[in-house]
TIMI-2910 file (N, C-alpha, C, CB; in pm, 1 decimal, decimal comma, always signed):
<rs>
+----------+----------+----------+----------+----------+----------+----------+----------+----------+----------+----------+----------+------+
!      n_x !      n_y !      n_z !     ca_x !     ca_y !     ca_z !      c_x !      c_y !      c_z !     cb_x !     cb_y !     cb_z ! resn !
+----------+----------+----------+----------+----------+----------+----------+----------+----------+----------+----------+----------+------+
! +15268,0 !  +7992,1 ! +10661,7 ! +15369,6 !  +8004,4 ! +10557,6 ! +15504,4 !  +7957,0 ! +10613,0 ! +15379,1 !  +8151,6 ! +10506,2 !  Unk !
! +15572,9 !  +7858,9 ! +10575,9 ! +15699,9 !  +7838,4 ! +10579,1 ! +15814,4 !  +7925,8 ! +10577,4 ! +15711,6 !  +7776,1 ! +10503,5 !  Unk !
! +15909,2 !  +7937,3 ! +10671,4 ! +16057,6 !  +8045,6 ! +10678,6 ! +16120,2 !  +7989,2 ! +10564,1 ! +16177,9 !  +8036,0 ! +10832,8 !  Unk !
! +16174,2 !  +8027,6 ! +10522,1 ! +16241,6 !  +8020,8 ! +10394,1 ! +16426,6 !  +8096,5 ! +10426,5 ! +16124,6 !  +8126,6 ! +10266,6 !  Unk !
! +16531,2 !  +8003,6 ! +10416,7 ! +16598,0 !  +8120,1 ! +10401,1 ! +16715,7 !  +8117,5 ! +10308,8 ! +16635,2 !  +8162,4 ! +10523,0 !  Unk !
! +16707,2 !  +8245,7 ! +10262,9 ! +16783,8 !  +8281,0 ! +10140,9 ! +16897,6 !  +8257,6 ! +10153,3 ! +16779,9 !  +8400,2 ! +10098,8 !  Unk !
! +16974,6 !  +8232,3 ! +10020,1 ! +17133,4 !  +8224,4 ! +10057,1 ! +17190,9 !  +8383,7 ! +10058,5 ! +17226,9 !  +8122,8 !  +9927,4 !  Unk !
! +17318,9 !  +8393,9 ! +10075,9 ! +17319,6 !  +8577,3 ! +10111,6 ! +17369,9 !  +8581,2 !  +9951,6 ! +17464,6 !  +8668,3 ! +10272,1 !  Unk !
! +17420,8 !  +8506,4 !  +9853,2 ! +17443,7 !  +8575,0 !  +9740,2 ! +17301,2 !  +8621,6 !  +9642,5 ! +17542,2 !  +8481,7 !  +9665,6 !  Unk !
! +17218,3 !  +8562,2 !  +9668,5 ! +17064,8 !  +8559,6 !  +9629,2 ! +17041,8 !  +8677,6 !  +9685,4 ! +16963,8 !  +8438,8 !  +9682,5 !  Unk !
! +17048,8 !  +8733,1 !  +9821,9 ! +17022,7 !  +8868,7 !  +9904,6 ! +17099,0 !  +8965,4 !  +9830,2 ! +17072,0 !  +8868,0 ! +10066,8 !  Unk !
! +17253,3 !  +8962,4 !  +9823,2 ! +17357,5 !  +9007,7 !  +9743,2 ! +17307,4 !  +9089,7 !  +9617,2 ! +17438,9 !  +8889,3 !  +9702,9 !  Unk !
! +17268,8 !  +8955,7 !  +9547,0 ! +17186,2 !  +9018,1 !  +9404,4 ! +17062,7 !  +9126,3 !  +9421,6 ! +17110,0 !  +8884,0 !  +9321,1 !  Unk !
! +16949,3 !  +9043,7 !  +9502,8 ! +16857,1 !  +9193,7 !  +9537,6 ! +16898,1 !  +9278,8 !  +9572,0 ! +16769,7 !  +9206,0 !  +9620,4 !  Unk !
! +16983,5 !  +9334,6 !  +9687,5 ! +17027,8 !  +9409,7 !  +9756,5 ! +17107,9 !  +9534,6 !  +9620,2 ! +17119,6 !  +9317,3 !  +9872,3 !  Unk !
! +17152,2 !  +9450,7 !  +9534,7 ! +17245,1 !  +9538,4 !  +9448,6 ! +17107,9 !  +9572,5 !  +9326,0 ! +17417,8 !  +9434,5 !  +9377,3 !  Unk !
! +16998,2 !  +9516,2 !  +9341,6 ! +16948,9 !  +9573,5 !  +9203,8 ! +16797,3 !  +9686,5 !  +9303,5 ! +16878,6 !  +9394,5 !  +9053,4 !  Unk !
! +16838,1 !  +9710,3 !  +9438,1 ! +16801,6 !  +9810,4 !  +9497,5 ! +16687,3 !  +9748,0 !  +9596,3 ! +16763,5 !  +9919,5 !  +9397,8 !  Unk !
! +16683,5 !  +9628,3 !  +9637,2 ! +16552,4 !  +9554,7 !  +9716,2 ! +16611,0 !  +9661,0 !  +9884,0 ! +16567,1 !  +9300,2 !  +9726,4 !  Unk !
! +16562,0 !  +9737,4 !  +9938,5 ! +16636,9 !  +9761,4 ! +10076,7 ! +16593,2 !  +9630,8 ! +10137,6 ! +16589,5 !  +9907,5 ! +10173,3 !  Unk !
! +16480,8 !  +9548,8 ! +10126,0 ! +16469,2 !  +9454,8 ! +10259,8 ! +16579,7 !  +9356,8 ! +10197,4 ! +16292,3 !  +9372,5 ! +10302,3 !  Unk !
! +16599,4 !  +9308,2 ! +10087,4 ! +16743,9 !  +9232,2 ! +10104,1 ! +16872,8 !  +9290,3 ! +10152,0 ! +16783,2 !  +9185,3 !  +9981,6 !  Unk !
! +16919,3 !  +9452,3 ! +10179,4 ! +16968,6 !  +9499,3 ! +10239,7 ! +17006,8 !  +9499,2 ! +10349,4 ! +16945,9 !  +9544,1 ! +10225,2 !  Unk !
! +16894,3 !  +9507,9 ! +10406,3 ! +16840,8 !  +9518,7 ! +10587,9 ! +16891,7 !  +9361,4 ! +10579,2 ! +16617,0 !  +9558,8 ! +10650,0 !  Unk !
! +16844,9 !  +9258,7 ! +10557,0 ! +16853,9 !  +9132,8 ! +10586,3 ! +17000,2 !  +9103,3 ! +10575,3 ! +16766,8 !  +9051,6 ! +10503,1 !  Unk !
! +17081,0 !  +9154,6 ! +10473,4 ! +17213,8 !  +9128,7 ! +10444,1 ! +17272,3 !  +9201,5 ! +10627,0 ! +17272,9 !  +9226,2 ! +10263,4 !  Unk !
! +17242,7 !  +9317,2 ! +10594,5 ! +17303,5 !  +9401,4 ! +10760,1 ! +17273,2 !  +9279,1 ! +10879,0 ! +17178,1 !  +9586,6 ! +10818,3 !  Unk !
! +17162,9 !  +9239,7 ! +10912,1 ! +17132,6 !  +9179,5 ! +11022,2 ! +17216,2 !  +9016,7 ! +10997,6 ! +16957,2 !  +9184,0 ! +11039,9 !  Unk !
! +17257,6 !  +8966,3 ! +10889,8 ! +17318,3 !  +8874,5 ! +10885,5 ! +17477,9 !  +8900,0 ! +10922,8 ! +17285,9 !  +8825,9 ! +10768,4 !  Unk !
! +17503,3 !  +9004,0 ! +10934,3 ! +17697,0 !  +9081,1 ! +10968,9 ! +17649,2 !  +9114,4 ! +11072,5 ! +17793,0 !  +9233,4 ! +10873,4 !  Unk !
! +17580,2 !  +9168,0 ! +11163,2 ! +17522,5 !  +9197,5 ! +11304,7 ! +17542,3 !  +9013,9 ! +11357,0 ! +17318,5 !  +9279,7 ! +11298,6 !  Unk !
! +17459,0 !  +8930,2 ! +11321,7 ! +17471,9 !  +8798,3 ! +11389,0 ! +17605,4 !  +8770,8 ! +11385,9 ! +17393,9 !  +8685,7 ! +11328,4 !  Unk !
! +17720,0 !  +8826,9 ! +11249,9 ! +17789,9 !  +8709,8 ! +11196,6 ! +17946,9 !  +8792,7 ! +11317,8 ! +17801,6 !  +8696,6 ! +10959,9 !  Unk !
! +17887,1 !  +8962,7 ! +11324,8 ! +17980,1 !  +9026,5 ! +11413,9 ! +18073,3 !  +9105,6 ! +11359,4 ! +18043,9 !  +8942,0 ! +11485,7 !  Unk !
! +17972,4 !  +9140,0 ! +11196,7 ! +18104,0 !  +9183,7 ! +11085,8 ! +18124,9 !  +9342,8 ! +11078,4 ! +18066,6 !  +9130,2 ! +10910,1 !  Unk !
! +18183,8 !  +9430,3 ! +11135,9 ! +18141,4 !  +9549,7 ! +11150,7 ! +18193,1 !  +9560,0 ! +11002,1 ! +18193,7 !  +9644,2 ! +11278,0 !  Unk !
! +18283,0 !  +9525,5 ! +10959,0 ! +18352,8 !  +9589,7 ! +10841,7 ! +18229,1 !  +9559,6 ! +10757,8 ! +18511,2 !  +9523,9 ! +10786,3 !  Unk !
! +18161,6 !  +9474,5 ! +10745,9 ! +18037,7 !  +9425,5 ! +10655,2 ! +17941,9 !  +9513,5 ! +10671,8 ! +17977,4 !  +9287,4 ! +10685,6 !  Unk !
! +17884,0 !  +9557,0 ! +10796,3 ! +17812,4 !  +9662,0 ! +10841,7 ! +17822,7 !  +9804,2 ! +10807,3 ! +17824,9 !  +9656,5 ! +10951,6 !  Unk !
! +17963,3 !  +9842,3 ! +10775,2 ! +18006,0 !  +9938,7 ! +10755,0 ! +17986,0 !  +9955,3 ! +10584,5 ! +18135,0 !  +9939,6 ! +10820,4 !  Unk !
! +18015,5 !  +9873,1 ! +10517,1 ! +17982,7 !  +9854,4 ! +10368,6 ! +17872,3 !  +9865,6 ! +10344,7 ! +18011,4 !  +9746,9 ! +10311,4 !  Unk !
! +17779,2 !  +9826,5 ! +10455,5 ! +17649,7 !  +9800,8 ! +10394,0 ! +17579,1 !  +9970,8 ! +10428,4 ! +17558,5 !  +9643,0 ! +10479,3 !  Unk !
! +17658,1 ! +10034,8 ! +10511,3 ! +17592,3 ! +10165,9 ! +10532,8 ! +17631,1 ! +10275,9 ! +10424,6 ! +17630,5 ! +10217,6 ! +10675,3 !  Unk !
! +17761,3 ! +10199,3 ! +10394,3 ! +17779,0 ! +10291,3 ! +10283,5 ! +17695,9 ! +10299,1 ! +10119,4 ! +17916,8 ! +10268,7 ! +10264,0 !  Unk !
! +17666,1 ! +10146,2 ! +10146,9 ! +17569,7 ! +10161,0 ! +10039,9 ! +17414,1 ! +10198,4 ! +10053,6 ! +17574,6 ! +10044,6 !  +9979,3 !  Unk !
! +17385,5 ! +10275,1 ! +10160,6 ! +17286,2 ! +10353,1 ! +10207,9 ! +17225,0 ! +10277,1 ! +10277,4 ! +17210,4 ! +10415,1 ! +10125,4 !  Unk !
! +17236,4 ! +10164,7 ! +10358,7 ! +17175,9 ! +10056,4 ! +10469,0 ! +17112,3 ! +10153,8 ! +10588,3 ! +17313,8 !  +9941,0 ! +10541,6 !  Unk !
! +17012,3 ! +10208,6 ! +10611,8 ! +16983,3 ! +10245,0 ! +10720,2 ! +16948,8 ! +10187,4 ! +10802,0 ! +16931,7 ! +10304,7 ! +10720,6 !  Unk !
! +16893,2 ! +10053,5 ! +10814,8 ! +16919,4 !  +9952,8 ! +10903,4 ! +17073,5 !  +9887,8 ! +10946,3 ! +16842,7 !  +9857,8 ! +10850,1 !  Unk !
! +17151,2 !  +9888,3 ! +10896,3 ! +17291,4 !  +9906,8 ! +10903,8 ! +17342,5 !  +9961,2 ! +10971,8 ! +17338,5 !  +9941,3 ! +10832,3 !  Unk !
! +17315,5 ! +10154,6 ! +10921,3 ! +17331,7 ! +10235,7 ! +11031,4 ! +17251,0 ! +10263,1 ! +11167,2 ! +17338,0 ! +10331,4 ! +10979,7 !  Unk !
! +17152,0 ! +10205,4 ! +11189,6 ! +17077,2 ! +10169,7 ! +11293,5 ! +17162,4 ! +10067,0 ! +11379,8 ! +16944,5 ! +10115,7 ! +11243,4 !  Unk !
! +17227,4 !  +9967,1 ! +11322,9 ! +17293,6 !  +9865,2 ! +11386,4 ! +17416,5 !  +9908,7 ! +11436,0 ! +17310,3 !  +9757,3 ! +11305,9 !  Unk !
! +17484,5 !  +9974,1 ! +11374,0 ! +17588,2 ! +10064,0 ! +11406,7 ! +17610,4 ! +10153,5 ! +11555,7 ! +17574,0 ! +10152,6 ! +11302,3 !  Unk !
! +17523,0 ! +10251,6 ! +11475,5 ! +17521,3 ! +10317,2 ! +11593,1 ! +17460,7 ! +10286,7 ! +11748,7 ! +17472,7 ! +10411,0 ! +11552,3 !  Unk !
! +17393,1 ! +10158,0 ! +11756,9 ! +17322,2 ! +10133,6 ! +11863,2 ! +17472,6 ! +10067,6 ! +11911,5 ! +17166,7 ! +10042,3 ! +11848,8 !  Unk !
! +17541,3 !  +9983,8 ! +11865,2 ! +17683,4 !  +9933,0 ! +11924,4 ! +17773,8 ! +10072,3 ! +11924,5 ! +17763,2 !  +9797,8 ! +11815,9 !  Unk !
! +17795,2 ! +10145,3 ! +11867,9 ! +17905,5 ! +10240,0 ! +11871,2 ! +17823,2 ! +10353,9 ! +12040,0 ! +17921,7 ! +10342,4 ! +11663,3 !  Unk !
! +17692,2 ! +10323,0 ! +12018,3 ! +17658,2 ! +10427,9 ! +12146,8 ! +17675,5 ! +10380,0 ! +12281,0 ! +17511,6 ! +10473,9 ! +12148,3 !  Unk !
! +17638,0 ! +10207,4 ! +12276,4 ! +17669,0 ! +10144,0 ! +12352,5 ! +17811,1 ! +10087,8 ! +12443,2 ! +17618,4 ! +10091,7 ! +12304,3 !  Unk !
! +17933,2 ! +10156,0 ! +12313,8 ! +18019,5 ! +10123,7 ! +12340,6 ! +18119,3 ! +10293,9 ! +12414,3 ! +18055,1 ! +10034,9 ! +12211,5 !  Unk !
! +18056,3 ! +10399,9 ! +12382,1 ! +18055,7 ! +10525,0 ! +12410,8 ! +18145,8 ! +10560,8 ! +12279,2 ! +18108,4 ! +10562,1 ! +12564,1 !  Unk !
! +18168,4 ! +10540,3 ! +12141,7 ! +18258,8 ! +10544,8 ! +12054,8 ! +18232,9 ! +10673,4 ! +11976,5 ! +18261,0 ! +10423,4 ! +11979,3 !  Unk !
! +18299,7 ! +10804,1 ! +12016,4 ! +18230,1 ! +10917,5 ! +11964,3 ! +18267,1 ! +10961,6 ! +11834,5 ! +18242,9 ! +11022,0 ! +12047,1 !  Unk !
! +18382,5 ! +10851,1 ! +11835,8 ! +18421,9 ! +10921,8 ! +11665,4 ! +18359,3 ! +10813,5 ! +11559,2 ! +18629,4 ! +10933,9 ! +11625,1 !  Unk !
! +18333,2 ! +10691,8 ! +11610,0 ! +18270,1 ! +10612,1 ! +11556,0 ! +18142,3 ! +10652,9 ! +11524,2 ! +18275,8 ! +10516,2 ! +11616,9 !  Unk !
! +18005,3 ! +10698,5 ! +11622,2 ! +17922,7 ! +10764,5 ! +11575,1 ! +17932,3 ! +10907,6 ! +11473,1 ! +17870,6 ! +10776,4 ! +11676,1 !  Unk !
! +18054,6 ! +10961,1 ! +11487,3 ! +18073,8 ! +11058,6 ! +11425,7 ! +18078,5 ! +11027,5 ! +11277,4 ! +18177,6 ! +11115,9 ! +11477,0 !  Unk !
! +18139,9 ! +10903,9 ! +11237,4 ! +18184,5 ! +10854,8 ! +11074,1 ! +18041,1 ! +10805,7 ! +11024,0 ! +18319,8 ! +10703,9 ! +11062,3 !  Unk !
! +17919,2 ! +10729,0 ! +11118,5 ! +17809,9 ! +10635,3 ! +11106,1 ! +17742,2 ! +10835,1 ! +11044,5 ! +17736,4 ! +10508,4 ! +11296,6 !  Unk !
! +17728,1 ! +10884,5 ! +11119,6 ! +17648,5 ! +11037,4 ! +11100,4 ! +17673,7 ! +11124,1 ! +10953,9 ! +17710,6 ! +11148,1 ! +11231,4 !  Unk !
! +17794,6 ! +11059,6 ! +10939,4 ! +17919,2 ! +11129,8 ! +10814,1 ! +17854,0 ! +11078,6 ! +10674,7 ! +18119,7 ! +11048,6 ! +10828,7 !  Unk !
! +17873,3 ! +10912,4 ! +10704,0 ! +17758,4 ! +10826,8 ! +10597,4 ! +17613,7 ! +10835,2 ! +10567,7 ! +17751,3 ! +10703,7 ! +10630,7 !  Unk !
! +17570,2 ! +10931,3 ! +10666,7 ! +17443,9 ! +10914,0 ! +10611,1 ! +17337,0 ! +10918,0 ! +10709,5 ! +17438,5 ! +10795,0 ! +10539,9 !  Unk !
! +17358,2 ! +10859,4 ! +10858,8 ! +17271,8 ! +10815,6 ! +10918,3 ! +17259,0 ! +10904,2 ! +11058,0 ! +17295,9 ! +10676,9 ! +10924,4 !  Unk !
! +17126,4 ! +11016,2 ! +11062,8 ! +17136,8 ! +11095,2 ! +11155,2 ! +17113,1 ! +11070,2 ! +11261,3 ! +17093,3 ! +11172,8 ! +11141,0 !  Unk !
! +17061,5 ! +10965,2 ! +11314,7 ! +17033,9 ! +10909,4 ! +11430,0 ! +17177,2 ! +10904,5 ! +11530,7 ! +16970,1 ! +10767,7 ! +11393,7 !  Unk !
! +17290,4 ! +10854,5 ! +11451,4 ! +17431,2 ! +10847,9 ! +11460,3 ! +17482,5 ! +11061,8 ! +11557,8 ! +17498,2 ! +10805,7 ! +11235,2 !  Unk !
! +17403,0 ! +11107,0 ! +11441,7 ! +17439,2 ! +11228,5 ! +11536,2 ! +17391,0 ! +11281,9 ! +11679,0 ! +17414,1 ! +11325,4 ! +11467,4 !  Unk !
! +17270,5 ! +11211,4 ! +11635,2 ! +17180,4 ! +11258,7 ! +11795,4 ! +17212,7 ! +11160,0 ! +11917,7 ! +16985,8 ! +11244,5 ! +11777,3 !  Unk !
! +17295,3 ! +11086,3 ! +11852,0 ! +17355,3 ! +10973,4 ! +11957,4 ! +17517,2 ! +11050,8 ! +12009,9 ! +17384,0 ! +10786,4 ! +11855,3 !  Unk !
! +17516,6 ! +11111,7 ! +11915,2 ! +17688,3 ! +11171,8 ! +11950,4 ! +17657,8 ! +11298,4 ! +12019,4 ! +17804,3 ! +11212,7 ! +11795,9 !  Unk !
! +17571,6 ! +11327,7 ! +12022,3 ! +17511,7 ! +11505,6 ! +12082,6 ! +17491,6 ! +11428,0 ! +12222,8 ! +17315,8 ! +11606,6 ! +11993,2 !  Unk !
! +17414,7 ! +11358,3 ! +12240,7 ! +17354,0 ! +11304,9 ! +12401,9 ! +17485,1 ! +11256,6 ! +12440,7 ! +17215,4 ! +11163,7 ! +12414,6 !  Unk !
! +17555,2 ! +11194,0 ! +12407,6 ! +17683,7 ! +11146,4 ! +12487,4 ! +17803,8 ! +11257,1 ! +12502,4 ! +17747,4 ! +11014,8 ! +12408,4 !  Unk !
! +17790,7 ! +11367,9 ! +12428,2 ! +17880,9 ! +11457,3 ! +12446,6 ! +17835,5 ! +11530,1 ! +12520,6 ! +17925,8 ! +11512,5 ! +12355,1 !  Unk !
! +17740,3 ! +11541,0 ! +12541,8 ! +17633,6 ! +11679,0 ! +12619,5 ! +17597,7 ! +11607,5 ! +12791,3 ! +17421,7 ! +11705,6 ! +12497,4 !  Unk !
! +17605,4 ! +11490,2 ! +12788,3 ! +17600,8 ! +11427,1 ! +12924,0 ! +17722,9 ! +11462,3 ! +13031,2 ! +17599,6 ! +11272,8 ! +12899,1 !  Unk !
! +17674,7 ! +11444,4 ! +13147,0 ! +17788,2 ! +11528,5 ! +13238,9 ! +17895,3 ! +11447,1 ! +13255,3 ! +17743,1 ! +11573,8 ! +13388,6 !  Unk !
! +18017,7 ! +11461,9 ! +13307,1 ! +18114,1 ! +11317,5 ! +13277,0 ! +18076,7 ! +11232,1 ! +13429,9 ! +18332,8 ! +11361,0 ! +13256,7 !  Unk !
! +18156,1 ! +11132,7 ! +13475,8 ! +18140,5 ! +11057,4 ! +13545,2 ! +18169,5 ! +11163,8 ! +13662,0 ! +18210,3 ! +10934,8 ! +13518,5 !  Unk !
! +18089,1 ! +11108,7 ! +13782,7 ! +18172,6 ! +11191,6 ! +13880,7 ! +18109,4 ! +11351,6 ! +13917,2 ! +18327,8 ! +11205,9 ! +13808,2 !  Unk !
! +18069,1 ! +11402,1 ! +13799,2 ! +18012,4 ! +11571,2 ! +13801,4 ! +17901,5 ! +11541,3 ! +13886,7 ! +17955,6 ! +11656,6 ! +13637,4 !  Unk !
! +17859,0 ! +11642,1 ! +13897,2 ! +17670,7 ! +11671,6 ! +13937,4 ! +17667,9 ! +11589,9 ! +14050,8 ! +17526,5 ! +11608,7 ! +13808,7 !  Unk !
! +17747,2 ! +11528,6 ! +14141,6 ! +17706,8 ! +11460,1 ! +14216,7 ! +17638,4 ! +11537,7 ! +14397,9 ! +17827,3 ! +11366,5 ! +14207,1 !  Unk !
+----------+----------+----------+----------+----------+----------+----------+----------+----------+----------+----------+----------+------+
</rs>
């Protein structure tokens, strides 16, 4: 089968008449494109792939209030990412 790829206003349209995989696909196109603000829209419109994308950069980046807002929207993974990084010992401890 041939890749095919959609234009994003075509995604746009599914995405708004409730397709989640045109969703997800819209998110991973602002992940390539680097759009957090796009990412962030898209979680608000219940993107859990979105918020998956999110929070894997906001954990990566140690951003605790950032995971805190991703957790706020919707996406609990966002919290259990903010529990392990708060609950970890700081630099330097336990040594």
């Amino acid at each position: 089968m041939a890749h095919m790829n959609v234009d994003r206003e075509s995604l746009r349209e599914l995405a708004d008449q409730g397709n989640e995989t045109a969703l997800d696909r819209l998110a991973d196109l602002a992940e390539a494109a680097d759009d957090l603000g796009e990412l962030s829209e898209l979680l608000d419109e219940g993107s859990m792939h979105a918020g998956f994308l999110l929070t894997r950069r906001a954990a990566a980046a140690g951003a605790v209030r950032e995971l805190q807002r991703i957790a706020d929207a919707g996406y609990d993974e966002a919290g259990n990412e903010l529990d392990r990084l708060l609950r970890a010992p700081a630099d330097g401890q336990g040594d």
